[in-house]
mmJSON file of the N, C-alpha and C atoms, coordinates in Angstrom:
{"data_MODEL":{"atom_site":{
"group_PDB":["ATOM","ATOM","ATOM","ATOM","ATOM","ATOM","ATOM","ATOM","ATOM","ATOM","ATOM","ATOM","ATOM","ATOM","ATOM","ATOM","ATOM","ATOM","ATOM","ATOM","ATOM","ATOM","ATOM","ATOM","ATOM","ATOM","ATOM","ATOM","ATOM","ATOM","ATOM","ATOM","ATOM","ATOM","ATOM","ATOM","ATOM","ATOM","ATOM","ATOM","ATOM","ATOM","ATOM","ATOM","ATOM","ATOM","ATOM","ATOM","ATOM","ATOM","ATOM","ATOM","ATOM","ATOM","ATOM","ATOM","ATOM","ATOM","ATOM","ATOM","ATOM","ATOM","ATOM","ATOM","ATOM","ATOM","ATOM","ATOM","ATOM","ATOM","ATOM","ATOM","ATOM","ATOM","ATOM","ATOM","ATOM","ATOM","ATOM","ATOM","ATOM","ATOM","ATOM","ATOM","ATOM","ATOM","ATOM","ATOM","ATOM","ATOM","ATOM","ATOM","ATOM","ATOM","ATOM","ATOM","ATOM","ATOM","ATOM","ATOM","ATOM","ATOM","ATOM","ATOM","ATOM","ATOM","ATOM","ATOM","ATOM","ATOM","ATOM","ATOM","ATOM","ATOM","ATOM","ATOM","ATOM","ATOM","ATOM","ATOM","ATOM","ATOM","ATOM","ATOM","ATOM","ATOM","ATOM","ATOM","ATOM","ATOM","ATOM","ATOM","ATOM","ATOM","ATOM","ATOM","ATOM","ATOM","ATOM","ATOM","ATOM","ATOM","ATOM","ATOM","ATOM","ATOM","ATOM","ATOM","ATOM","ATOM","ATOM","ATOM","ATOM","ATOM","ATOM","ATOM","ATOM","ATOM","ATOM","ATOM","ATOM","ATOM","ATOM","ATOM","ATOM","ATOM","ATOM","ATOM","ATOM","ATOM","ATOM","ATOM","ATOM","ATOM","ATOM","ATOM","ATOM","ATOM","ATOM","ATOM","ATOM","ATOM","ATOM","ATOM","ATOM","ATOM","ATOM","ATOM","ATOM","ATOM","ATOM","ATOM","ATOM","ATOM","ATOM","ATOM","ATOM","ATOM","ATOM","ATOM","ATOM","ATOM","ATOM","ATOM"],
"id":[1,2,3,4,5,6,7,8,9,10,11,12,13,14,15,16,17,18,19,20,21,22,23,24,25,26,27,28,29,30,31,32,33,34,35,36,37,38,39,40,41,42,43,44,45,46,47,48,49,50,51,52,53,54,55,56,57,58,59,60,61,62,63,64,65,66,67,68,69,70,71,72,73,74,75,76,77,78,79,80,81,82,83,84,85,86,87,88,89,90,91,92,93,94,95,96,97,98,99,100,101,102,103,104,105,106,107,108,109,110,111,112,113,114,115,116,117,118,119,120,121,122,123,124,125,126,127,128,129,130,131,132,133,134,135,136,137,138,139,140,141,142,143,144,145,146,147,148,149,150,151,152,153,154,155,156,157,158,159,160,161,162,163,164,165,166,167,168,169,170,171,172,173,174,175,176,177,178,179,180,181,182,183,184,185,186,187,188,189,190,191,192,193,194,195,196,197,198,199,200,201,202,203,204],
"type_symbol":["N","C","C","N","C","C","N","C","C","N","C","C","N","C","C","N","C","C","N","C","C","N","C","C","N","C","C","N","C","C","N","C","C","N","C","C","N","C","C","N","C","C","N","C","C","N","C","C","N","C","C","N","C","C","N","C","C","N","C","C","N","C","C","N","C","C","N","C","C","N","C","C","N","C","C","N","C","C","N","C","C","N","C","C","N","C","C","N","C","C","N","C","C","N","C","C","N","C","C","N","C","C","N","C","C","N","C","C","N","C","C","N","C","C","N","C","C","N","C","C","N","C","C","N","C","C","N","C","C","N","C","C","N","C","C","N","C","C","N","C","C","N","C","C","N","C","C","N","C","C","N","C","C","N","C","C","N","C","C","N","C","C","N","C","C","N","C","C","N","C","C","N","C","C","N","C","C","N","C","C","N","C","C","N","C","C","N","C","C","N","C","C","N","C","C","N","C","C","N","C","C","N","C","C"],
"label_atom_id":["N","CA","C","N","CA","C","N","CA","C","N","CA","C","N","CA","C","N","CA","C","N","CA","C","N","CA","C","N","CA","C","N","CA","C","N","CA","C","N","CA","C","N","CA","C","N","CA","C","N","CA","C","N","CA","C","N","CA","C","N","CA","C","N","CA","C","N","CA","C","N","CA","C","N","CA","C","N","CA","C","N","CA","C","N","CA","C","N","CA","C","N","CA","C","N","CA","C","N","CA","C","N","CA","C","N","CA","C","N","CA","C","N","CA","C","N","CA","C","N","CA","C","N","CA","C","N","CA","C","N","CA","C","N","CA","C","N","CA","C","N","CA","C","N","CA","C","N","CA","C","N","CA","C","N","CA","C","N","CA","C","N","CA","C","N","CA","C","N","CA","C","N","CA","C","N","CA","C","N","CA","C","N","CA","C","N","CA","C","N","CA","C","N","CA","C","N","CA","C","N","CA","C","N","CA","C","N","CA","C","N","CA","C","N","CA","C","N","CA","C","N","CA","C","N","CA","C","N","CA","C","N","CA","C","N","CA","C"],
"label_alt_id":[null,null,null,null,null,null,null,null,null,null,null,null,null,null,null,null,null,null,null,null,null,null,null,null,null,null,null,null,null,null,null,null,null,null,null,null,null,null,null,null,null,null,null,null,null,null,null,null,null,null,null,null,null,null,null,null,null,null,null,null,null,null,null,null,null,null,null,null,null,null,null,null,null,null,null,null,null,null,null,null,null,null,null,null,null,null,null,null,null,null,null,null,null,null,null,null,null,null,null,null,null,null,null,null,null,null,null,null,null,null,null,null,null,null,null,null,null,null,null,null,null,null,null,null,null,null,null,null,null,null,null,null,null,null,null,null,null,null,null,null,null,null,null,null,null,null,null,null,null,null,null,null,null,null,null,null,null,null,null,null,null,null,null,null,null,null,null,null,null,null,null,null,null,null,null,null,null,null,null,null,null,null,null,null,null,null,null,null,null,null,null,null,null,null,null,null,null,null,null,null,null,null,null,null],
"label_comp_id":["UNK","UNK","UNK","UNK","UNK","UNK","UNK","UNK","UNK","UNK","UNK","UNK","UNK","UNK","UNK","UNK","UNK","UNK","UNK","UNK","UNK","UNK","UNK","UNK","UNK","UNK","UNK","UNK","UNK","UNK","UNK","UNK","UNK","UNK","UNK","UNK","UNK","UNK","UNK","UNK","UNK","UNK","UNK","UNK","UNK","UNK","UNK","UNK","UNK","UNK","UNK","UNK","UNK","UNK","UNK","UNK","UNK","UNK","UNK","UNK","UNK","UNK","UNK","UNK","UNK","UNK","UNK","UNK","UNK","UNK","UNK","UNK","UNK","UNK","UNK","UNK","UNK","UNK","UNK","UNK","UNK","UNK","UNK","UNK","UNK","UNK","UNK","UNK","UNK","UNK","UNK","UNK","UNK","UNK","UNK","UNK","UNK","UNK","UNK","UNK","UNK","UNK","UNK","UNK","UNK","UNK","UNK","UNK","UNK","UNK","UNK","UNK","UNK","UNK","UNK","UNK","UNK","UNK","UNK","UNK","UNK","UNK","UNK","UNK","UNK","UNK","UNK","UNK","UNK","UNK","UNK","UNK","UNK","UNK","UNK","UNK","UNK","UNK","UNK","UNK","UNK","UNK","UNK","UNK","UNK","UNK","UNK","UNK","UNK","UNK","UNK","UNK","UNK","UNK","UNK","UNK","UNK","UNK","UNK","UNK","UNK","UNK","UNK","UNK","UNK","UNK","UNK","UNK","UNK","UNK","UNK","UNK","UNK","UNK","UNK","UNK","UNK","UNK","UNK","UNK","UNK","UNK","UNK","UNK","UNK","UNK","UNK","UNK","UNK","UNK","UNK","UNK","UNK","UNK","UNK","UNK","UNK","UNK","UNK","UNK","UNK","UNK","UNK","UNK"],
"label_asym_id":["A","A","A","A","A","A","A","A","A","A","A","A","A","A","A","A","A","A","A","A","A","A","A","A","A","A","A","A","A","A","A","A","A","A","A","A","A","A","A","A","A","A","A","A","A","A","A","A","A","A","A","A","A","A","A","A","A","A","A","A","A","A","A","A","A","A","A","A","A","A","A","A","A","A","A","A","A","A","A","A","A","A","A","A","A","A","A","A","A","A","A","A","A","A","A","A","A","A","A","A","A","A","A","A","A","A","A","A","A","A","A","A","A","A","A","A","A","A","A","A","A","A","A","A","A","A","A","A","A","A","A","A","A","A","A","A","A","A","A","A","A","A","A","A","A","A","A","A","A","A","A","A","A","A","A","A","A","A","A","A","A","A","A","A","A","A","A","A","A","A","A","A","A","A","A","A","A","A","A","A","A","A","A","A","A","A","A","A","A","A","A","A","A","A","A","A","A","A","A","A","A","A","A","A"],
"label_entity_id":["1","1","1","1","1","1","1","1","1","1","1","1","1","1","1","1","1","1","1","1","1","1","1","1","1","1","1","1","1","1","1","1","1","1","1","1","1","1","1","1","1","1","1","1","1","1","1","1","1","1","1","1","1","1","1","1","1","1","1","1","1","1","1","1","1","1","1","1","1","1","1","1","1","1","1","1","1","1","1","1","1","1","1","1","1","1","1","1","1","1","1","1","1","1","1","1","1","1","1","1","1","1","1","1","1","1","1","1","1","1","1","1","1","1","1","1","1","1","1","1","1","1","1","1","1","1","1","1","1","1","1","1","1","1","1","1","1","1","1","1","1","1","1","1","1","1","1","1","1","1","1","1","1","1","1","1","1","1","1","1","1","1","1","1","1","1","1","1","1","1","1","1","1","1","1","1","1","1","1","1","1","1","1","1","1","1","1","1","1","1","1","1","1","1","1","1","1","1","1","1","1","1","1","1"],
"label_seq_id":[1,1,1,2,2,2,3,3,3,4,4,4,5,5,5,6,6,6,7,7,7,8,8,8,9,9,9,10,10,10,11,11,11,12,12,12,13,13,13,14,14,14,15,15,15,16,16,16,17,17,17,18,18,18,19,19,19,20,20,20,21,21,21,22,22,22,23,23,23,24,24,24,25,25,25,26,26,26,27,27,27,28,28,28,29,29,29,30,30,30,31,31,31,32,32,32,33,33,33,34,34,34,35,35,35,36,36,36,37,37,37,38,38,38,39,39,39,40,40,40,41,41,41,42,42,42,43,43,43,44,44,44,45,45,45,46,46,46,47,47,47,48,48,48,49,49,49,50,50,50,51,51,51,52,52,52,53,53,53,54,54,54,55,55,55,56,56,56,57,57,57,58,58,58,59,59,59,60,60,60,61,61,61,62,62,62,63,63,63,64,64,64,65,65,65,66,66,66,67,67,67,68,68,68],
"pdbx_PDB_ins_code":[null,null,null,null,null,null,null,null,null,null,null,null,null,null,null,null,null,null,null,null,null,null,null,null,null,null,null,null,null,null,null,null,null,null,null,null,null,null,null,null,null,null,null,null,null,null,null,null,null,null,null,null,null,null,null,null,null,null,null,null,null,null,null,null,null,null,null,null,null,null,null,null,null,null,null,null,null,null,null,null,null,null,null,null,null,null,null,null,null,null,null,null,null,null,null,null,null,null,null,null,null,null,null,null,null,null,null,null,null,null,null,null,null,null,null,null,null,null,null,null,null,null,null,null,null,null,null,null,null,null,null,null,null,null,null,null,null,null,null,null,null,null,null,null,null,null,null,null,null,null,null,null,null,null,null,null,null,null,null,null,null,null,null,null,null,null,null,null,null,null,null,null,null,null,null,null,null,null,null,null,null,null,null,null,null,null,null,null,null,null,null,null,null,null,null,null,null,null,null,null,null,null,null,null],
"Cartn_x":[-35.457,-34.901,-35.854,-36.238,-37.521,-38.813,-39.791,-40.911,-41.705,-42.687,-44.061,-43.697,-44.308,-44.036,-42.656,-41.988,-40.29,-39.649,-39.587,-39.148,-38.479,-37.093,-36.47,-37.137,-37.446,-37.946,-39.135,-40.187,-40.901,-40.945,-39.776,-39.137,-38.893,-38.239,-37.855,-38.816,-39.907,-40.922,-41.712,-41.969,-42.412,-41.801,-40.619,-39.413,-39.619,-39.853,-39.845,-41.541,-42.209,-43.792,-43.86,-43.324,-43.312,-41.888,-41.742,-40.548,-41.315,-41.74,-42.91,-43.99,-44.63,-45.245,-45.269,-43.995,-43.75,-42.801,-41.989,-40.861,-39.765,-38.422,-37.244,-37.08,-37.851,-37.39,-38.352,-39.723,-40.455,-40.224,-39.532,-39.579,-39.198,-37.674,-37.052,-37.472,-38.718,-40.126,-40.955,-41.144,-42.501,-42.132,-40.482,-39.817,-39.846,-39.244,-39.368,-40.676,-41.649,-43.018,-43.288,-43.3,-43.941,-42.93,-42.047,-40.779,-41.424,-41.874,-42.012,-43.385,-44.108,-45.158,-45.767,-44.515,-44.468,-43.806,-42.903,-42.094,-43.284,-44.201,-45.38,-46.623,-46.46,-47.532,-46.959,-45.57,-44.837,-44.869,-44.774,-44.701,-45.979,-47.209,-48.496,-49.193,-48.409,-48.642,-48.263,-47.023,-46.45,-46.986,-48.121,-49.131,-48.111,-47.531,-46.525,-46.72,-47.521,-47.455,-45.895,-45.921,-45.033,-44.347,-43.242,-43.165,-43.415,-43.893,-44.786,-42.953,-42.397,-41.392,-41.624,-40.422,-40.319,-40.53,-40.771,-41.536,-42.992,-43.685,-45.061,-44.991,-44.407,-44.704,-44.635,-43.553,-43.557,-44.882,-45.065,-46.099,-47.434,-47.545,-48.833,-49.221,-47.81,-47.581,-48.335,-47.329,-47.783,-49.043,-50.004,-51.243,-52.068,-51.743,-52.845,-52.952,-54.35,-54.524,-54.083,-53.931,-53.368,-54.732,-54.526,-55.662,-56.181,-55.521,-56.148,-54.873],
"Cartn_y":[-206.168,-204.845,-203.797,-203.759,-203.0,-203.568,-202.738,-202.904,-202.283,-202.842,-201.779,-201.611,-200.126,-199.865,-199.52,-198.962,-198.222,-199.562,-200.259,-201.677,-201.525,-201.717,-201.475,-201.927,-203.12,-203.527,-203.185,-202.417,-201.776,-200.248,-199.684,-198.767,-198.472,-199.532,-200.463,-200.01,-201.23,-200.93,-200.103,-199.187,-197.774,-196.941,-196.896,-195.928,-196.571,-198.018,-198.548,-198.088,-198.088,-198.047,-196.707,-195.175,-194.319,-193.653,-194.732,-194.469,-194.991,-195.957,-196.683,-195.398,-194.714,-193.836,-193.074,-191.861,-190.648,-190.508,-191.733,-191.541,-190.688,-190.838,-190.616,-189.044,-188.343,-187.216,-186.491,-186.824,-185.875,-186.354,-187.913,-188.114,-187.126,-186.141,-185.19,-183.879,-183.807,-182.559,-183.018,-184.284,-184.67,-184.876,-185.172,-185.096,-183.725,-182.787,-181.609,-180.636,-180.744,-180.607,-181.196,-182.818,-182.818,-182.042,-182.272,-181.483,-179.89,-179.133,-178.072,-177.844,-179.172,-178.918,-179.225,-180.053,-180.517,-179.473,-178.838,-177.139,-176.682,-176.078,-175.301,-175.333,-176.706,-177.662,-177.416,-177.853,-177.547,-175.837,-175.466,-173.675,-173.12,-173.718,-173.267,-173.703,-175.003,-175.544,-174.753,-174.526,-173.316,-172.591,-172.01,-171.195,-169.785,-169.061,-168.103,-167.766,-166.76,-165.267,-164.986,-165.192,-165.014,-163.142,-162.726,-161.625,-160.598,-159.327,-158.393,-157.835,-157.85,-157.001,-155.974,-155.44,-154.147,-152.911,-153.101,-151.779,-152.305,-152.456,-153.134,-152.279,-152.684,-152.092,-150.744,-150.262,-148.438,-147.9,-148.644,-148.049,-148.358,-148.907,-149.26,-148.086,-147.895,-146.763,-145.34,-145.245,-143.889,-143.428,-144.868,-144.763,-144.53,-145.169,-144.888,-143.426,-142.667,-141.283,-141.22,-140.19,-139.926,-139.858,-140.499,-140.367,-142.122,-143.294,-144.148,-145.094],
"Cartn_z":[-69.894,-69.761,-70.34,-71.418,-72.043,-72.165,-71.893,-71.777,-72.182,-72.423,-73.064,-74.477,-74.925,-76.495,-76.754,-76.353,-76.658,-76.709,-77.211,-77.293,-78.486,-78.503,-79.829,-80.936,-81.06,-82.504,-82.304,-81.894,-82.203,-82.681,-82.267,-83.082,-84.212,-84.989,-86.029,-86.825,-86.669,-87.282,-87.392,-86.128,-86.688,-87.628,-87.495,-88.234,-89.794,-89.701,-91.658,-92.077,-90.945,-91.754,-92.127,-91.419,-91.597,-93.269,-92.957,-94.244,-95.71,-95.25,-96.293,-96.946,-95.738,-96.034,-96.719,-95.989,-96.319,-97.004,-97.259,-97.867,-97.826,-98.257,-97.59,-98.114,-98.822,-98.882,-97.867,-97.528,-96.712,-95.064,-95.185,-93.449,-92.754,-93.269,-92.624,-91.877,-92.838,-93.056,-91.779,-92.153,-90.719,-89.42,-89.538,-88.127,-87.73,-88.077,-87.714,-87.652,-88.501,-87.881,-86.468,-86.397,-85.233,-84.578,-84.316,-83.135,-83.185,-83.86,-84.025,-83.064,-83.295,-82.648,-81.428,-80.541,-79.576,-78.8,-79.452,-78.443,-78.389,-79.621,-79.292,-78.145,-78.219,-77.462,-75.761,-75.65,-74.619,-73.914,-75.216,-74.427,-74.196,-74.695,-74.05,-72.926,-72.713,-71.914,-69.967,-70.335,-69.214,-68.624,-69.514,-68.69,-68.592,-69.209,-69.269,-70.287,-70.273,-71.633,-72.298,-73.679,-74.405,-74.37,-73.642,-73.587,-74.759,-74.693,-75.789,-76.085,-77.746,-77.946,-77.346,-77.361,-76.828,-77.374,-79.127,-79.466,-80.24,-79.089,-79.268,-77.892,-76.678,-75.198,-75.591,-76.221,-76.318,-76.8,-77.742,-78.557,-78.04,-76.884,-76.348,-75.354,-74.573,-73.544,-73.701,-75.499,-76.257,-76.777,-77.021,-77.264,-76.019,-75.098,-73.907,-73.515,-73.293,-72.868,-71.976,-71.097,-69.711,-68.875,-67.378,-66.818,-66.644,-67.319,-67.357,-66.6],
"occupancy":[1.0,1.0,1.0,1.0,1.0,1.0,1.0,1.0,1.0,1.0,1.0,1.0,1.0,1.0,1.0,1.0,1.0,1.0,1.0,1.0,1.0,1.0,1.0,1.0,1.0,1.0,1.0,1.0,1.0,1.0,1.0,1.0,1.0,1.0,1.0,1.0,1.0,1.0,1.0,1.0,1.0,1.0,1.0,1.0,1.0,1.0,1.0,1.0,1.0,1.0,1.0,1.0,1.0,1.0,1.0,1.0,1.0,1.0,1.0,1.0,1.0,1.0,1.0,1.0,1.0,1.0,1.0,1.0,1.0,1.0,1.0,1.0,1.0,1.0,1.0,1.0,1.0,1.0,1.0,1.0,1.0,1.0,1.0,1.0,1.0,1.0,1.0,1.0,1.0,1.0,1.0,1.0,1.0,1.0,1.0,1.0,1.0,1.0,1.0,1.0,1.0,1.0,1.0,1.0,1.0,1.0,1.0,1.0,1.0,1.0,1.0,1.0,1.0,1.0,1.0,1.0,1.0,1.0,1.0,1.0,1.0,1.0,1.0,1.0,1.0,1.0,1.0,1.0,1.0,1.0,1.0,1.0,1.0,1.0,1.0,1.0,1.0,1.0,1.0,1.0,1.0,1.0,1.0,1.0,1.0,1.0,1.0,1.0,1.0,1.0,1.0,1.0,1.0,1.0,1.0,1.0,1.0,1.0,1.0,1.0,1.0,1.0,1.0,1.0,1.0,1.0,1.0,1.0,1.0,1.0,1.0,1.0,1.0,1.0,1.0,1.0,1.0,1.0,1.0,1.0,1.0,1.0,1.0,1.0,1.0,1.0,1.0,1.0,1.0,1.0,1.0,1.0,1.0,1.0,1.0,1.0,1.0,1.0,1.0,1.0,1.0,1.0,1.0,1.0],
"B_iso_or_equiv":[0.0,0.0,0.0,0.0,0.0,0.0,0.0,0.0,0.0,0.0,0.0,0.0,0.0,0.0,0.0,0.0,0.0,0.0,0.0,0.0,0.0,0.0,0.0,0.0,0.0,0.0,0.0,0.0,0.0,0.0,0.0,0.0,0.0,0.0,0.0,0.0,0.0,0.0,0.0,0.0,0.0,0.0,0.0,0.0,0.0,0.0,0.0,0.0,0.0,0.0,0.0,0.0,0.0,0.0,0.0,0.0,0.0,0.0,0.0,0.0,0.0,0.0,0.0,0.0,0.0,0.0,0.0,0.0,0.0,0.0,0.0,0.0,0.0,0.0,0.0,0.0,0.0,0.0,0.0,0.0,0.0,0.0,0.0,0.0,0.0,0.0,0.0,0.0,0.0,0.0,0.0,0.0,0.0,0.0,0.0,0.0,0.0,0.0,0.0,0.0,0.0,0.0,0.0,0.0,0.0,0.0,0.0,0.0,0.0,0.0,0.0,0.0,0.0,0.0,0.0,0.0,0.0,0.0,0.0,0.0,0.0,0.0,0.0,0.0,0.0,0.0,0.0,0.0,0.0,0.0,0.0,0.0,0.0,0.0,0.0,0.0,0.0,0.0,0.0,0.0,0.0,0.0,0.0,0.0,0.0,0.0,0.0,0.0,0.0,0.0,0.0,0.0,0.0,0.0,0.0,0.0,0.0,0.0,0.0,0.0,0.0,0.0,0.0,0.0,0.0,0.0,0.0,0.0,0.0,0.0,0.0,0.0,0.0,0.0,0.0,0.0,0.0,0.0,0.0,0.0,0.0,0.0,0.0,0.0,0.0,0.0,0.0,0.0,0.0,0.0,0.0,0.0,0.0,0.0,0.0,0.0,0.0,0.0,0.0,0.0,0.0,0.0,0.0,0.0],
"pdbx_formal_charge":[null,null,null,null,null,null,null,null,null,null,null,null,null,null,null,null,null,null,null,null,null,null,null,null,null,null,null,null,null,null,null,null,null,null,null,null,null,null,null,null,null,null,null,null,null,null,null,null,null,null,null,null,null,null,null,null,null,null,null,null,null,null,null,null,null,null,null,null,null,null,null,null,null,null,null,null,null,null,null,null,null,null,null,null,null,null,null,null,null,null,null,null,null,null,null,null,null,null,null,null,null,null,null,null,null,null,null,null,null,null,null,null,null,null,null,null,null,null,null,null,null,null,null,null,null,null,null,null,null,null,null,null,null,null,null,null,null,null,null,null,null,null,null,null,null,null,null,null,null,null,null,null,null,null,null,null,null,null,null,null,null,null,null,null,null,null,null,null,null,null,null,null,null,null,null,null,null,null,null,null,null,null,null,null,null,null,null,null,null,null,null,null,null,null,null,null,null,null,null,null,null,null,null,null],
"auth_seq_id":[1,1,1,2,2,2,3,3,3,4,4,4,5,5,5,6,6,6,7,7,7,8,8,8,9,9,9,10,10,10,11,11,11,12,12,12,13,13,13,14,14,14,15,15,15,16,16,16,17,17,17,18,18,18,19,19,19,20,20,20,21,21,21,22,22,22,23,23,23,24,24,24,25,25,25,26,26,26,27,27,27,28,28,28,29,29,29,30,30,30,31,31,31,32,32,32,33,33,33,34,34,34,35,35,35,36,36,36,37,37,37,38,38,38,39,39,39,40,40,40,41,41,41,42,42,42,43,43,43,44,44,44,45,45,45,46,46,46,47,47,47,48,48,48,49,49,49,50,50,50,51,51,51,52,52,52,53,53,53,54,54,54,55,55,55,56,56,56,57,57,57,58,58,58,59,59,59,60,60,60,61,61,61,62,62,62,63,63,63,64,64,64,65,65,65,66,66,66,67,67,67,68,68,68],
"auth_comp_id":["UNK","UNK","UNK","UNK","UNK","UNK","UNK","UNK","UNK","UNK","UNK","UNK","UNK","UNK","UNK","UNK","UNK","UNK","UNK","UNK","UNK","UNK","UNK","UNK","UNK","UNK","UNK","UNK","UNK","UNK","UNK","UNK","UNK","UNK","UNK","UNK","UNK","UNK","UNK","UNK","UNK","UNK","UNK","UNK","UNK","UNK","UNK","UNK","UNK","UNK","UNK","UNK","UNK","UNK","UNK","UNK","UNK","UNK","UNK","UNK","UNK","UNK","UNK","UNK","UNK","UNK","UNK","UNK","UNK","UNK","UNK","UNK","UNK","UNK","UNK","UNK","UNK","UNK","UNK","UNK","UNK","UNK","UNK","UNK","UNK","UNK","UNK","UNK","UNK","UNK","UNK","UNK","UNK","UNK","UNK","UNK","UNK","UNK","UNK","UNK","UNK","UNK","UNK","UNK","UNK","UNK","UNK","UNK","UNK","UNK","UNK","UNK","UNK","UNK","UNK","UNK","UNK","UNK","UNK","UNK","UNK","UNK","UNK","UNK","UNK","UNK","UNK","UNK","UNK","UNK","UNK","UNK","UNK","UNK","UNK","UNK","UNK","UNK","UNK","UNK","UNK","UNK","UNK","UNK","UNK","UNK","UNK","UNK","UNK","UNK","UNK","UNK","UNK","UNK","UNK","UNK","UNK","UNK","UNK","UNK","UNK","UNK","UNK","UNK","UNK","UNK","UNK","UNK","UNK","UNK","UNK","UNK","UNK","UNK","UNK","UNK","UNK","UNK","UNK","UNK","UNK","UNK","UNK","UNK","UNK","UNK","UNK","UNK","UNK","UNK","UNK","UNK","UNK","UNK","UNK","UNK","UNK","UNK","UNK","UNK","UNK","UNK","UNK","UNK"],
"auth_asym_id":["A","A","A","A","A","A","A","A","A","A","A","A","A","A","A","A","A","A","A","A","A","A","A","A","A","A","A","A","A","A","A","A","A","A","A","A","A","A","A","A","A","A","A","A","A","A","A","A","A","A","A","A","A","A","A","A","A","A","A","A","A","A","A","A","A","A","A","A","A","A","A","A","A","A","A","A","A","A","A","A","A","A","A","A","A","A","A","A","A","A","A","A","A","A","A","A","A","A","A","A","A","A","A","A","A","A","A","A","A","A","A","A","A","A","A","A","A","A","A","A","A","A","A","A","A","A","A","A","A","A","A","A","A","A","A","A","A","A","A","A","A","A","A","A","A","A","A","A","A","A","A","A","A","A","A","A","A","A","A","A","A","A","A","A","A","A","A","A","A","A","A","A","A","A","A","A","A","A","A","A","A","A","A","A","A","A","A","A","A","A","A","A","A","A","A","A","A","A","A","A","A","A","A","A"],
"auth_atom_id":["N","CA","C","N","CA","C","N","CA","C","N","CA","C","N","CA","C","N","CA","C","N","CA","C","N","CA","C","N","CA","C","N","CA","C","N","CA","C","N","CA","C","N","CA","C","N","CA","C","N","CA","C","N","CA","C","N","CA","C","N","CA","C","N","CA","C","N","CA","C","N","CA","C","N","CA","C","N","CA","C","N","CA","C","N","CA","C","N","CA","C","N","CA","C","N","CA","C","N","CA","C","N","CA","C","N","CA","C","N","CA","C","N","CA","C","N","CA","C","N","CA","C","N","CA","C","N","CA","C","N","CA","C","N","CA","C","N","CA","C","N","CA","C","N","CA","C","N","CA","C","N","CA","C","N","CA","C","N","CA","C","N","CA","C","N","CA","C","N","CA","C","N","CA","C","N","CA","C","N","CA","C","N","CA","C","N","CA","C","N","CA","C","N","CA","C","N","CA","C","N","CA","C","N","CA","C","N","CA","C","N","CA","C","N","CA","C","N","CA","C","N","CA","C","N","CA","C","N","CA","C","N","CA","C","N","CA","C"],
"pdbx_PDB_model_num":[1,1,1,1,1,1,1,1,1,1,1,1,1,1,1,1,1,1,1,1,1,1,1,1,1,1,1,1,1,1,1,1,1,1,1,1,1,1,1,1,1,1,1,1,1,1,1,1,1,1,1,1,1,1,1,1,1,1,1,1,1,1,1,1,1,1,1,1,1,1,1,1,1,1,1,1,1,1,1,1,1,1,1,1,1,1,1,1,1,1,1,1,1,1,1,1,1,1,1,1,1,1,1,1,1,1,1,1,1,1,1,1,1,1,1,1,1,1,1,1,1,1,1,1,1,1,1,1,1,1,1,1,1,1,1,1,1,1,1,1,1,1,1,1,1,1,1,1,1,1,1,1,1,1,1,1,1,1,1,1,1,1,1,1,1,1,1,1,1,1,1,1,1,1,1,1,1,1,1,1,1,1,1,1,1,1,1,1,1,1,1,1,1,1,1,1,1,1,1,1,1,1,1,1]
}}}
């Protein structure tokens, strides 16, 4: 039924070697880093400019001379 690496008891043992590691107060920390950095990783990936707030746009408007 499972195959390859996602193989429960290889899970297992990733989840104890990383507990071994980092231990039970920072595992919580390094889970949510990577997660943090896999959205990031994910949203640049998109290729979609992060929209400019909206008083960043005003104030860009107000700076430009007229004529351009």
């Amino acid at each position: 039924m499972f195959t390859g690496i996602m193989q429960p008891t290889h899970l297992l043992i990733l989840l104890a070697v990383a507990l071994i590691f980092l231990g039970p107060k920072r595992l919580p920390d390094a889970g949510r880093a990577l997660g943090q950095g896999l959205r990031e990783f994910k949203d640049s990936i998109g290729h979609e400019p992060p929209p400019a707030p909206p008083e960043v746009a005003e104030t860009a408007e107000e700076e430009t001379p007229p004529g351009y």
